[in-house]
N, C-alpha and C positions, 0 to 999 in steps of 0.2 A: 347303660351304654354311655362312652365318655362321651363330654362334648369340647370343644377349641373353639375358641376366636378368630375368626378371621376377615381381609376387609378385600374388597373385590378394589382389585388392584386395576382397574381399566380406567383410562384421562376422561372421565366424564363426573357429571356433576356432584354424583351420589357418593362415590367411595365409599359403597356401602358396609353398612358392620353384618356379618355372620357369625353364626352359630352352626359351627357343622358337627353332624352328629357319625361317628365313625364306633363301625364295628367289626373287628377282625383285618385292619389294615385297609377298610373300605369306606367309601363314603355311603351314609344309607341318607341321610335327609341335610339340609340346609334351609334354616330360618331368617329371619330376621334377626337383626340384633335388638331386645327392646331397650337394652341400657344405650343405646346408640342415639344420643338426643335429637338428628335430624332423620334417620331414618325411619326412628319409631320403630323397628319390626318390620318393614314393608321392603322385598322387594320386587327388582322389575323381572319381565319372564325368563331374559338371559339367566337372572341370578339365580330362578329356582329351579331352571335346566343343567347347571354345573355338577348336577349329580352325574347326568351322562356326562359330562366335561372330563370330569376325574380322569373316568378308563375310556377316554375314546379310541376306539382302535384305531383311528386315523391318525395318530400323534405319531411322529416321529420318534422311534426307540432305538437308535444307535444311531455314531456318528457313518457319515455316505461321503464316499466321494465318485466327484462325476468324473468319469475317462475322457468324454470332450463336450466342454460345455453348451447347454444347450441341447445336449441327445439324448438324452432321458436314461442313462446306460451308467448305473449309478453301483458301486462294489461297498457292499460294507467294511470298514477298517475297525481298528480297535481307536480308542483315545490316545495312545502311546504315538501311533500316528500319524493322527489327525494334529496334535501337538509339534511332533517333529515335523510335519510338513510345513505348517504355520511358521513357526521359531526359524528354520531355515533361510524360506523365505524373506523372513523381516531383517535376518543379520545379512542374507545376499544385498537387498537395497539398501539396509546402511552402508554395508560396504562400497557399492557398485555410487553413490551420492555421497557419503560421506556423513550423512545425518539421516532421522526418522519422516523428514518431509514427504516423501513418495507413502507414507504409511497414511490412512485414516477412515475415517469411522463414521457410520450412519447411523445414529442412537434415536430409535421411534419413541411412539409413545405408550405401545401395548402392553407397559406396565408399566404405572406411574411409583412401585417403591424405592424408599430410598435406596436398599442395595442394587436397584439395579445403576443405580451409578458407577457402579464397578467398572467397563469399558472405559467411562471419563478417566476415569481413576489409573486403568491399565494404562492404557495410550500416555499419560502424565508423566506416568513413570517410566516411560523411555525416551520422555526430553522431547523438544520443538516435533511438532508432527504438523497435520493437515486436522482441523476439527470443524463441527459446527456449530452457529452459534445463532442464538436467535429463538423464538420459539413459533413451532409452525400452524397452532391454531389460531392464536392472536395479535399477531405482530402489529398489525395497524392500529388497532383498538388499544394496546397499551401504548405503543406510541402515541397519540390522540392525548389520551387520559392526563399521562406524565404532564403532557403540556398545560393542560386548561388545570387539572388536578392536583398533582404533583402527585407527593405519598401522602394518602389517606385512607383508614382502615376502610375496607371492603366492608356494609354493610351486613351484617345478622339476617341470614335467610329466614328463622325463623320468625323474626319481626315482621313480615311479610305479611302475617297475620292481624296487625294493627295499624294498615297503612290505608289510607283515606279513600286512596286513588292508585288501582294497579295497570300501567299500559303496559304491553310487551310488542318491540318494537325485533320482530322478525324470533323473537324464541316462539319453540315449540313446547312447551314441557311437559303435556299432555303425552310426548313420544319422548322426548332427551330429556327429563329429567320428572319422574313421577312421584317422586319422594316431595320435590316444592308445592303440587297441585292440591296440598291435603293443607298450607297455609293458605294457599290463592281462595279453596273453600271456605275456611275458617272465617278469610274476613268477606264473604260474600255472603256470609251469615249476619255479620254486622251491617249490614247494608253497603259495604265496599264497591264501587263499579268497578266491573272487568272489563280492560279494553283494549284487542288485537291488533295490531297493525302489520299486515304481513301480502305479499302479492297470492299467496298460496291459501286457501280455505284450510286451515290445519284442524290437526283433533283439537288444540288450545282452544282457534277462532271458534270453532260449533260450542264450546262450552263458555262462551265469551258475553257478557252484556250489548258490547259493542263492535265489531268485528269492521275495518276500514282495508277494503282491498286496495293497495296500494302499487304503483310501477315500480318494477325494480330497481332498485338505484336511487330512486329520490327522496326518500328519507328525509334529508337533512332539507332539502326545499321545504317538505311539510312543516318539520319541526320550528324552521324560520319564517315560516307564515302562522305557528301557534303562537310562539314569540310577538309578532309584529301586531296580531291579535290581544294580547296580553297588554302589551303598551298603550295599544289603544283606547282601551277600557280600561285604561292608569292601573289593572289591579295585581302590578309585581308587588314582590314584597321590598321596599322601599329600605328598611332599616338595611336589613340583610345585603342587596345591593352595594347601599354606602358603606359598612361597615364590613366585609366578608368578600367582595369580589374588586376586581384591576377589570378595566373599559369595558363597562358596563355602557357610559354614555354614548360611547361611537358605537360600542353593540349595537343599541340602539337608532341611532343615526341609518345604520346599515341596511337592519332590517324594515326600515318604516318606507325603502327605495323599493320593495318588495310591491310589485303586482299580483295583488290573491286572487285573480281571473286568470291569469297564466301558472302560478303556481296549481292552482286546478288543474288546469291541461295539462301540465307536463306529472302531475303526480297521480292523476284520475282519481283525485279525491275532491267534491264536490263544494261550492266555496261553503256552502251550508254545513255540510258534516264537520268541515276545518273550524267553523266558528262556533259547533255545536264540542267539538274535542275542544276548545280554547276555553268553554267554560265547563268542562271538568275540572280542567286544570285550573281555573280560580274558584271554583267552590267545595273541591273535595280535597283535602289536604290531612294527613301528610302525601305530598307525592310520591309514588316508586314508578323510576322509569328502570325496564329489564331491556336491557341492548343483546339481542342473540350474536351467536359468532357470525353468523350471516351475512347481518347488517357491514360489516367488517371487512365481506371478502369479494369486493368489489372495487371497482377504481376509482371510490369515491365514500370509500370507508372510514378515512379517516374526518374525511367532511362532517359523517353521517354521525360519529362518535362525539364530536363535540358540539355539534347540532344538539343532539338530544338530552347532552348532559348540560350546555345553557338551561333548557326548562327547571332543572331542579336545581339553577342556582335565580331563577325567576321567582320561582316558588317558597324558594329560602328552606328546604326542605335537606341541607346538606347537614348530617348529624343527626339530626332529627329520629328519632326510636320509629319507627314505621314507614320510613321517607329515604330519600337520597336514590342514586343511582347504583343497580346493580353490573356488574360485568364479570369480572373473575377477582379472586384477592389475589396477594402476593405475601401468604403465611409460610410457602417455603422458604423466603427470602431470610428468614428469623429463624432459622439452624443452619449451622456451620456446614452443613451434605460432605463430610469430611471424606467420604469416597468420590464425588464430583469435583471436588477441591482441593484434591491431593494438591500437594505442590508440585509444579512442573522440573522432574530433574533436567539440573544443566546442562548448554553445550557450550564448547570453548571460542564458538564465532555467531551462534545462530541466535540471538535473545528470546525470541517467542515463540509459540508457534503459528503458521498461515491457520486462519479464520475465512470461513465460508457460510454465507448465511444459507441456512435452511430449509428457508421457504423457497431457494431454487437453486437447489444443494447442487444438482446434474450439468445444469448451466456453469455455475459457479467453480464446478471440480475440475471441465472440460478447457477452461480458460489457463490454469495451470501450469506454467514451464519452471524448468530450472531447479527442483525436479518435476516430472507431470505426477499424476498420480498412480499407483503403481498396484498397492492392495489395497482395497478397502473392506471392511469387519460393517455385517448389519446386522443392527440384535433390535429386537422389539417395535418393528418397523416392515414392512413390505412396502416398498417404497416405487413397485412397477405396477401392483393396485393401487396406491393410495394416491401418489402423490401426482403431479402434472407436468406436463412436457415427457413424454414416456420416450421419444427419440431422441431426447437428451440422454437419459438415463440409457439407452441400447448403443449409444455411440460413446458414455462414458464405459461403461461394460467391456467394450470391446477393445477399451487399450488398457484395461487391467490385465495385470499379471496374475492374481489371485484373489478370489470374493470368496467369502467366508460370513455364513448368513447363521445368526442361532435366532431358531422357532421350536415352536411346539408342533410345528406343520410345514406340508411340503408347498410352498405359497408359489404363485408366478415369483418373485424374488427369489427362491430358493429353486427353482429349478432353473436357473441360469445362472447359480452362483457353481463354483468349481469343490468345494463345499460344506456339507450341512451338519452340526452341530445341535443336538437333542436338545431343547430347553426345558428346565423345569416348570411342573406350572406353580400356582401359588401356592398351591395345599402341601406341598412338596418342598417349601421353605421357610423359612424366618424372616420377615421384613415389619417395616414402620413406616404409614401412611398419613397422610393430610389428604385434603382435596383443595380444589381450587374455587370451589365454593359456599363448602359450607367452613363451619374453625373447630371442629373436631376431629379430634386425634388419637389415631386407634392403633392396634396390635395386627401383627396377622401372625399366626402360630404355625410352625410344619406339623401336618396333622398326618400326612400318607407318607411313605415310601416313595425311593425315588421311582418314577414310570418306565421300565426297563432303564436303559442307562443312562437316561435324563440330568442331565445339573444344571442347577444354577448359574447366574451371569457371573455372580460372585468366585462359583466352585470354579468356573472354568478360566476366569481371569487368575484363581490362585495357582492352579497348574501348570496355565499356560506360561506366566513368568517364571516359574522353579524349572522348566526345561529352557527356557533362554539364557538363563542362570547358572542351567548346567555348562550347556555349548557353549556359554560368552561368560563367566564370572562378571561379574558386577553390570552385567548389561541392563538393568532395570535396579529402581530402587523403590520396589513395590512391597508392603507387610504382607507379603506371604504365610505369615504365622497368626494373623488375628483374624477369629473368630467373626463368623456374624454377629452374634450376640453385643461384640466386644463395639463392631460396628456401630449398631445399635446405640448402645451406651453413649459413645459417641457425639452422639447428636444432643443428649443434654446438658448442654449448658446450664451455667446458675440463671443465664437468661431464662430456658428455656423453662427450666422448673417454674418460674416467679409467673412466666404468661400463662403456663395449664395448671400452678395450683398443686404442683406436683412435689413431694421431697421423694420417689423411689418411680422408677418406671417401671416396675414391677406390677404398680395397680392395674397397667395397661390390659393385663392378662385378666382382670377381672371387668373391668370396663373403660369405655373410652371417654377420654378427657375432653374437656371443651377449653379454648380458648380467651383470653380474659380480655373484657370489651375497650377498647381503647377509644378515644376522645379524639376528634381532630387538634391537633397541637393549635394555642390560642392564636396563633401569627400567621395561620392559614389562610390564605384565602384564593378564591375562584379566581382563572386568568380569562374570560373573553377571549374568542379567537373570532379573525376577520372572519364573516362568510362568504365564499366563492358562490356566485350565484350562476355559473355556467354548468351547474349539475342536471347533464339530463343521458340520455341512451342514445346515441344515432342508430339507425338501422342502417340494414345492408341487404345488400337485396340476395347476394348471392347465398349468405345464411340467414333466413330472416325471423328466425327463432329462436328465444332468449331458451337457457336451457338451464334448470336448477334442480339441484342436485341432495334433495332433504337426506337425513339418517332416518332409519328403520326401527322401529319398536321393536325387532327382532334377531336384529344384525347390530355390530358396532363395526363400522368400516368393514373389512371384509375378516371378522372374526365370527366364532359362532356356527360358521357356515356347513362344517359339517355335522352337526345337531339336527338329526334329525327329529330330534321335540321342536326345537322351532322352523325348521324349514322343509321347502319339498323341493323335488327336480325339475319346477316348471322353469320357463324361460321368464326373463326377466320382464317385469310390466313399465309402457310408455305410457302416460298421461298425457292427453291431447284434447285441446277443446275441440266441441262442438263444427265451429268454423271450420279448421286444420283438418278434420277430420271431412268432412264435406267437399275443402279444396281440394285435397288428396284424393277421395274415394277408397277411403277407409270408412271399414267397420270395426264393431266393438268385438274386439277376437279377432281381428286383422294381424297378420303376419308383418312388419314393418322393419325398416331401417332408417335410423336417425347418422347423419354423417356430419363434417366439415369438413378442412384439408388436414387434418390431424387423424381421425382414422373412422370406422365408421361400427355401429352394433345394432345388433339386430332385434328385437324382442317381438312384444303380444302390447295390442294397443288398447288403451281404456280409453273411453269417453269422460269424460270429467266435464261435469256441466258447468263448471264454478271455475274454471281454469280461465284468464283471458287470452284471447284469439293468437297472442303472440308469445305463446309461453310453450315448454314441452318439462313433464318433472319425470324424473324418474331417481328411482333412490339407491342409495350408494352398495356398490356388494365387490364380491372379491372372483366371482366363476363369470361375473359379467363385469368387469372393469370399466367402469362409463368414467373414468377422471384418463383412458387415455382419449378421450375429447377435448379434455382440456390441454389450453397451452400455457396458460398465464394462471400466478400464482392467485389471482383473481376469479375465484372459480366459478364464480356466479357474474362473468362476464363472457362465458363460454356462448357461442349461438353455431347455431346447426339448423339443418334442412332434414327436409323427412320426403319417404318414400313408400309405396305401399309392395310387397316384395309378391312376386306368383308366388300361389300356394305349394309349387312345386321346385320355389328353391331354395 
């Protein structure tokens, strides 16, 4: 039975390596990759449910369009014109503006391979458009970084395994990433302390030496009361300091104004435990502080990011083989993505194109004159589950001319686009992968057949410009003749050979490449940033429940969902303390509706004895959208009211 390489192409931690084993055009099994240096062989249950993934009949298998958007009343066409309708349309608004500004594009992140840069690449190639820009996991938290950091290699996950001292300051990885939990064991074996910090009891916390329920938001208070701690008991590391970081002394100065009896109350960590976490951090070293994306997506994330990456320049633990701060790398930044980076063809008055940042894309599009925006193309992305402000996004909708969505499925974004375009899935193509945090670098091989009439982002960007090409000569100046493959190739530089070690990417097909460890440049050093010490949550009375929002060990965003290996048809579950639960006159199996003035969902309530009194979690999915609650790119600043619903509505 042959087997192929391939790497699970989803923006999460693992980018895992597979081994699928294919028999008769089918998939029969998927392993682990064990030549895969960080996954070891291992992975999570999504990835050994992709068997049913393959052929799920739920995929979308021909291009649809909708007769009036919105009504469910949808005509199969052929590609010929789903293309012509497209192409049409794009030359009517150049003509109708005189440029491609009314055009652009919502690029998710439901597959992180290089080809699917193709969209960037398409849109490029018809000169000045509308694009976005920015990235929508972490925007805060690299902002943050760059400042106090600048570029420095993203530490070695798996050194993780020889680090003195592990906190994780709002990661889960127990659920987002279970490939890291097999270092976090390793050095728990050397006698390593493990030590949580998160408002939510997660699977991480319960496996945790030390577990610090913490209030939402303050983070970085804590972190400046371990600091202030630190100083006290003189035990930074003094060289490193003088030698490695910029104002360090007014850091100091800053933090020593710090009241650790208020910092208590506003963080409900207890002044003892804070002085009990302060001497971790002077007697276990090397340090690793892990910042989840969580920490990040609040209105005081950027505080929170340089809060806690202070401590590992306290520690002196920056460089250090087992030590430093983890967050995400930036190892794509080191290939040319020569389809994201097409060069933008010219226009004879327009210089660039309008830029929209991402993380509040709907906002951002809707503000647009001169031209508004007209069509927008959404690939790898469901952007009325995922993202927030959802009555942005239904009032940008509603002055488009044409939405043009390619999935593998028929998502809420896709049943109100006018429309839908088959995607390939990954077994179904050729692409080349990184992750964002570990620095290996693998293959993914086309192992199946296309899924009834399924293509590629690639296949159908090359189509779609050879019919604009037709109707407009020269209207695009996109290679419509080069290969994936050719794509691929592409991306290796003589840079890129020298960091993996590589003279043939050829090896890729037998195993995947690591990374070569790079040194912080000798002229680096740490920048201190003031602390704002007005970091805390107001409440409100009218919503007086913080509302957080984890991912699923089952689901990724609302992907997955129709698996029935990993899911069932129940209604979604509410988590609610104790308290909430008493004030309301809810039981455990109580019928409920969590609301604000954004919109309102209804689920099945759990009692969560470990929850505090002003918290409500429920975790992220796509048949139950709970991000249209959110209004602010800040997601974990969302707060709602609950209600108990008659069992009869």
């Amino acid at each position: 039975m042959p087997t192929f390489r391939s790497t699970c192409p989803r923006h999460c931690y693992g980018s895992c390596g597979i081994i699928s084993h294919i028999n008769g055009n089918k998939l029969t099994r998927v392993l682990g990759d064990l030549e895969h240096g960080f996954t070891r062989g291992r992975l999570c249950p999504k990835g050994y449910a992709l068997v049913q993934y393959s052929l799920d009949q739920n995929r979308l298998k021909y291009p649809m369009k909708q007769l009036l958007r919105g009504s469910s009343e949808w005509r199969r066409i052929s590609w010929e014109e789903a293309y012509t309708m497209i192409a049409e349309k794009i030359l009517d608004l150049n003509l109708r503006y005189g440029s491609n500004l009314a055009l652009g594009y919502f690029l998710g992140k439901g597959n992180a391979g290089f080809l699917h840069q193709a969209v960037k690449g398409m849109f490029a190639s018809l000169g000045p458009h509308t694009k976005p820009v920015g990235d929508i996991c972490s925007a805060a938290g690299d902002r943050a970084l760059f400042e106090v950091l600048g570029k420095v290699p993203h530490p070695d996950p798996e050194n993780m395994a020889d680090a003195g001292l592990i906190v994780l300051w709002g990661a889960n990885p127990a659920i987002t990433n279970i490939n890291q939990m097999k270092f976090i064991y390793e050095a728990r074996t050397k006698g390593t302390p493990f030590i949580v910090i998160d408002p939510i009891f997660t699977k991480s916390a319960q496996r945790a030496d030390v577990y610090l329920q913490i209030n939402p938001g303050t983070d970085a208070l804590l972190a400046w009361g371990i600091a202030k701690i630190i100083f006290e008991r003189d035990k930074q590391k003094k060289d490193f300091l003088e030698q490695k970081t910029i104002g360090w002394e007014e850091f100091r100065k800053e933090v020593e104004q710090l009241n650790l009896e208020e910092v208590s109350t506003r963080t409900g960590v207890s002044a003892e435990a804070m002085k009990d976490l302060a001497g971790y951090y002077i007697n276990f070293r090397p340090v690793i502080n892990w910042l989840g994306f969580g920490c990040q997506r609040n209105r005081y994330g950027e505080q929170t990011v340089k809060a806690v990456s202070a401590l590992n320049a306290l520690t002196g633990d920056y460089g250090i083989p087992g030590g430093g701060l983890y967050f995400r790398n930036s190892d794509i930044e080191d290939f040319p993505q020569s389809l994201g980076n097409l060069p933008e063809k010219k226009h004879p008055e327009i210089l660039s194109s309008r830029e929209i940042e991402v993380s509040d894309y709907a906002s951002g599009a809707l503000k647009l004159k001169d031209p508004p925006l007209k069509l927008l193309w959404i690939s790898s992305g469901n952007p009325l589950a995922q993202d927030h402000n959802i009555p942005a996004w239904k009032s940008l909708f509603s002055q488009l001319e044409l939405i043009v969505t390619v999935d593998l499925y028929l998502t809420r974004t896709a049943e109100q686009s006018d429309l839908i375009l088959p995607a390939a899935s990954f077994f179904e193509e050729e692409d080349l992968h990184i992750s964002f945090w570990h620095h290996w670098l693998s293959m993914n091989q086309k192992v199946l057949p296309a899924f009834y009439q399924a293509k590629s982002d690639l296949q159908i960007t090359r189509e779609l410009v050879a019919k604009l090409n037709t109707l407009q000569p020269g209207f695009s100046d996109f290679p419509v003749e080069k290969e994936p493959l050719q794509w691929i190739e592409s991306e290796f530089t003589s840079h890129i050979y020298d960091l993996y070690g590589l003279d043939n990417p050829s090896i890729l097909y037998e195993h995947p490449v690591k990374r070569k460890k790079e040194e912080n440049h000798s002229s680096w050093k740490y920048v201190f940033a003031k602390p704002l010490f007005d970091v805390f949550r107001p409440s409100e009375q009218q919503y007086p429940y913080l509302l957080l929002t984890p991912q699923s060990l089952l689901k990724f965003h609302t992907q997955y969902e129709t698996l029935d290996w990993l899911n069932s048809d129940q209604k979604p579950v509410i988590e609610i303390s104790e308290k909430i639960a008493h004030q309301h006159h809810i039981n455990d199996g109580s019928e409920i509706e969590i609301f604000n003035n954004q919109a309102f969902l209804r689920g099945i309530a759990k009692i969560n004895e470990y929850l505090p009194n002003d918290m409500i979690v429920m975790e992220q999915s796509g048949n139950y959208p709970v991000n249209e609650l959110l209004e602010s790119f800040n997601f974990f600043d969302c707060k709602v009211n609950i209600r108990r619903l008659n069992k009869y509505v």
